[in-house]
N, C-alpha and C positions, 0 to 999 in steps of 0.2 A: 441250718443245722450246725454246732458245734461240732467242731474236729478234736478239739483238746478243751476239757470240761473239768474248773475244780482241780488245775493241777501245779504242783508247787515243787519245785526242783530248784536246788545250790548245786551248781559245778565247782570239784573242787580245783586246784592248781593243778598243771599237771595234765595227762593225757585221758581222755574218758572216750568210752567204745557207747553208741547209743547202736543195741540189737533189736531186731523185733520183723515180723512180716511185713509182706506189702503190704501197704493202706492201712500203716499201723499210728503213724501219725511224728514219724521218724523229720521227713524234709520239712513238714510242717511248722515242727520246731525250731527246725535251725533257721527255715526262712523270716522268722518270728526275732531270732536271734540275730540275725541281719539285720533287722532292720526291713528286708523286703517287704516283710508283713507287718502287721500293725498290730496287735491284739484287740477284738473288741472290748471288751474286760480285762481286766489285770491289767501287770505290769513287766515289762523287759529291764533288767536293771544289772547296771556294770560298775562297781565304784561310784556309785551316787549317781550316774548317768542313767535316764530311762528314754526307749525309744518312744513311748506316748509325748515325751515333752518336744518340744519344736526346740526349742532351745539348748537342749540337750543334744539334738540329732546330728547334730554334725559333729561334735564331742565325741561320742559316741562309736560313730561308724571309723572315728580315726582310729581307736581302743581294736576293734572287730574287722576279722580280713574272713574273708568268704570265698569256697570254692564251689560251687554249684557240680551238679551232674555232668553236663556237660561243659567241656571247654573248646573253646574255637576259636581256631588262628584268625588273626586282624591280615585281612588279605594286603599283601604288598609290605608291609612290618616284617622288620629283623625280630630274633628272639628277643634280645636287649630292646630295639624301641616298641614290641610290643608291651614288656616289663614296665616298661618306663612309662608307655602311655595310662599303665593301669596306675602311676603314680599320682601322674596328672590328674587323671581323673577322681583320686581323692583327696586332692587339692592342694599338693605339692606342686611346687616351679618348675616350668620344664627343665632349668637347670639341675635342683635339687634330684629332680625323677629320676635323671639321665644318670646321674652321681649313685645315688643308691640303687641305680637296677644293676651295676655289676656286683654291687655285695652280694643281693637279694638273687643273683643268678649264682655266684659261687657258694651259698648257703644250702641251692638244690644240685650241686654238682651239673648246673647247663652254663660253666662259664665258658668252657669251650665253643660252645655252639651259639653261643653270641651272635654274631655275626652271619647265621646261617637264616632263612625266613623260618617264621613259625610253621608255614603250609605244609613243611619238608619234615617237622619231626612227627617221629612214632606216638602211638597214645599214651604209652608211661611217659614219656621226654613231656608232652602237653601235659599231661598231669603234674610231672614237676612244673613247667612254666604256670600252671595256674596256683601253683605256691607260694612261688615267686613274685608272682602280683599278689597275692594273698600277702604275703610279706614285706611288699616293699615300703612304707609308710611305717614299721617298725608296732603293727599289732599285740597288743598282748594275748589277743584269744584270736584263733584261728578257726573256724567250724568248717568242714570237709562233709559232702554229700556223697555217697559213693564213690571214694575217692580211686579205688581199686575195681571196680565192676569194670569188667571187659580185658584185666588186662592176664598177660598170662604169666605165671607161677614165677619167674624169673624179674619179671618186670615190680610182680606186688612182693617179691624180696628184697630189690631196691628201694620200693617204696615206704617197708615197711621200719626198715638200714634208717631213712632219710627223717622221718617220723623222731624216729627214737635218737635221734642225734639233737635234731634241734628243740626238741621237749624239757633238755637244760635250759631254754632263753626264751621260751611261748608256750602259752596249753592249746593246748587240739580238743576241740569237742570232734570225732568219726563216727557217721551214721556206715553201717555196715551191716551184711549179710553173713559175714567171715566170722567163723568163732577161732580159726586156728591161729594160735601165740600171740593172745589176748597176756598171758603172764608176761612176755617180752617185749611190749612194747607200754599196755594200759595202767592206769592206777585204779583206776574208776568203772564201773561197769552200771551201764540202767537197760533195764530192758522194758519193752513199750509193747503193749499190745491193745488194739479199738482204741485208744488214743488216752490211756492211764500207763501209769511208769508202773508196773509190775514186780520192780527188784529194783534197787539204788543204793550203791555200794562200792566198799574196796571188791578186787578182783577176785583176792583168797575167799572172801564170803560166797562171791557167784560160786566158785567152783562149787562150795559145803552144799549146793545144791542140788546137784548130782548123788543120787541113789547110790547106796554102798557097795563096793566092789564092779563099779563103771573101770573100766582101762581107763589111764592117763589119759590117752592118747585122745578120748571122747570125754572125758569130763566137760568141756565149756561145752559141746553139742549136746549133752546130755542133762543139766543143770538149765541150756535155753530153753529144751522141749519143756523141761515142766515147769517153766513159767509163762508160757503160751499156748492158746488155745488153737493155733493153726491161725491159715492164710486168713484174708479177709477179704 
């Protein structure tokens, strides 16, 4: 069964919020946009790079930094040589890695904690370190999978601070649940529901979707309900 059927999406530069239910077809995409996945049909494509080409794919994945759901410390790794290791791994020198995981750690504000193990920090500190390796290889697109799920209100302030700083020098594709200060951070908004983009747009449009005389304060909640038909 197709997950995503007959669908056709341009990211523009810039930050974009991908909203929509569980099982709406949200990580599917970005794993698609990774590289993780493959598409059976279609095409993945970055500046003339596409992930169906073999020859492309490593081209490609240098272009594209990836933050999955989950992040987890490299047990026995520093922050810096965990950073660095994710360097490595996308096929920088261990010299080169080691060299750019202190930029890539001062760009998420963990340059202090360098030197501390991974095991030891909080889930927003790992959520930056997984940006950090996101970053270190100098990506231009960056996709984030629930990048704020689990953390709490103080933590997805700094995350959100962190976002909007480095979106001068990289785009963010953000799968999220969070409609609040979508205007302070996004340019872009799509929303997704059974595995169609429902809305794809600047942010000012999402709001115009909201019903007249919604409070401020609910317009983007109010603008997603009626582009979605509920959970799945």
């Amino acid at each position: 069964m197709s997950v995503l059927d007959g669908l056709t999406l341009e990211f523009p530069v810039g930050c974009t919020v991908l909203l929509g239910p569980n099982g709406a077809g949200k990580s599917t995409l970005l794993s698609l946009g990774s590289s993780v996945l493959t598409p059976s049909t279609g095409t993945v494509e970055l500046e003339g790079l596409t992930t169906t080409n073999k020859r492309h794919r490593r081209a490609y994945r240098q272009k594209v930094g990836w933050l999955p759901q989950q992040i987890k410390p490299v047990p026995s790794l520093t922050v810096r040589e965990q950073a660095a290791y994710a360097g490595w791994l996308k096929g920088l020198s261990k010299a080169e890695a080691w060299k750019r995981s202190a930029r890539a750690l001062e760009q998420v504000r963990l340059a202090e904690l360098a030197g501390r193990r991974s095991h030891e920090l909080s889930g927003g500190q790992m959520r930056r370190l997984g940006i950090a390796q996101s970053l270190i290889h100098e990506a231009d697109v960056v996709l984030l999978d629930e990048p704020t799920a689990g953390l709490d209100p103080v933590q997805r302030g700094v995350f959100r601070d962190l976002l909007a700083e480095l979106s001068d020098s990289v785009s963010f594709v953000v799968s999220t649940h969070q409609t609040e200060d979508l205007a302070d951070i996004y340019n872009a908004v799509i929303v997704f529901d059974r595995g169609q983009a429902t809305f794809q747009g600047p942010v000012g449009e999402f709001f115009a979707r909201a019903p007249e005389g919604v409070p401020v304060e609910r317009r983007a909640e109010s603008a997603y309900r009626s582009l979605v038909r509920g959970e799945v």
